[in-house]
N, C-alpha and C positions, 0 to 999 in steps of 0.2 A: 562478613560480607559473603552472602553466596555467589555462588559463579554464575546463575544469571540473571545478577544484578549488574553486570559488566555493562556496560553502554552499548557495546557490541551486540549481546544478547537483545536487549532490552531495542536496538533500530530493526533487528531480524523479528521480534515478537510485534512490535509495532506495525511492521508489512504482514505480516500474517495475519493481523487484527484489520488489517486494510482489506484483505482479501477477504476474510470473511463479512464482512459488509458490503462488500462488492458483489459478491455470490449472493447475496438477498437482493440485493436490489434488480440483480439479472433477473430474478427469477420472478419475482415481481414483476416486470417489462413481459416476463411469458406468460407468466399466468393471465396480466390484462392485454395479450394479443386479440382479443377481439371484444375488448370494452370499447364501446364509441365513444372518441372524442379525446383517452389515452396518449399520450404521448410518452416515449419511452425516455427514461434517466440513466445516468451514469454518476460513479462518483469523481470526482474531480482526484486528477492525477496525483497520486503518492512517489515526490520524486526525492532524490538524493539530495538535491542542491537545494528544497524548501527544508531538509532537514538540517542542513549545515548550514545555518546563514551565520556570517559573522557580524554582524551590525549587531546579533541580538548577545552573546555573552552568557548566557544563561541557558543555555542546552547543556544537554549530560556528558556529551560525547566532546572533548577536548582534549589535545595534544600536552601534553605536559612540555614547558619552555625550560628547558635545560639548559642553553645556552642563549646570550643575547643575538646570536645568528638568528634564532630558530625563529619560524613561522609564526605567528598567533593566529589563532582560529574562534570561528562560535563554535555552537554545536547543536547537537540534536536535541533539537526540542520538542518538549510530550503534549503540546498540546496542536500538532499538523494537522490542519482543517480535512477534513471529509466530506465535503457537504457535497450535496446530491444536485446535479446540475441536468437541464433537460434535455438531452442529445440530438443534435440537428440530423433529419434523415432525410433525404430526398423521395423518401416515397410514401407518401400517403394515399389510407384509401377512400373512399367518398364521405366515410360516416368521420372523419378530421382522427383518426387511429394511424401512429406514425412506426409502428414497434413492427420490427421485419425481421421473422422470426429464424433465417438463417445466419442474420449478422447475427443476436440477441446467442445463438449457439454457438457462434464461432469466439465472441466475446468470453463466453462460458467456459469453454474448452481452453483457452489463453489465462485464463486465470486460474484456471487448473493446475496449469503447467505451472505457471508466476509460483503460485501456493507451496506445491511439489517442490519447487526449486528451494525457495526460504526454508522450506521445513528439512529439506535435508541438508544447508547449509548450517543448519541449527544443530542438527543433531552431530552432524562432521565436526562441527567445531567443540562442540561440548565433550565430545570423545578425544578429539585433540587436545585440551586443554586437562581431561583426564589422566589422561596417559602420559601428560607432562608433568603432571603431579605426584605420580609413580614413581 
């Protein structure tokens, strides 16, 4: 088993595989800022709690029960929807074009940071677990 095959790995690569779809579709919303009739998309939120649900049993990411104290849990599961949903905005311009191209930047820029963040929680930890291997 490689190390990141670890379930841990594998919820960090799955946000980052979020974010990279997310940065297309941004971009997309800029590119058709002045197509008539456009409405701008987002993808529907990548949250922690859709990835643990315990009703389902069959996610990767599970607690080992050690004891009959302990918690049971589900886990993270590979197939968490992304689907492209249409983003309500309050400001449209005549021709029915809804994409305002300072939120669509500022969107941009937040998932930069999101991206940033997993990627170097990614690599922190894969160095950590390195050197615990040492």
């Amino acid at each position: 088993m490689a190390l990141t095959d670890l379930p841990m790995f594998q919820a960090l690569r799955q946000k980052m595989q979020w974010h990279q779809q997310r940065q297309g579709v941004l971009a997309e919303n800029v590119a058709n800022a002045d197509t008539p009739g456009y409405r701008s998309k987002d993808l529907k939120e990548l949250s922690f709690s859709d990835m643990v649900d315990a009703e389902q049993g069959t996610g990767a990411l599970r607690p080992v029960v050690t004891s009959a104290g302990h918690i049971t849990s589900g886990g993270i599961s590979a197939g968490v929807g992304t689907k492209v949903s249409k983003a309500s905005s309050f400001e449209r311009t005549p021709d029915g074009n809804s994409v305002v191209l300072e939120e669509q930047m500022m969107k941009i820029a937040q998932n930069q940071i999101d991206y940033q963040t997993a990627t170097s929680l990614y690599s922190r930890s894969l160095g950590m677990l390195k050197s615990a291997l040492k």
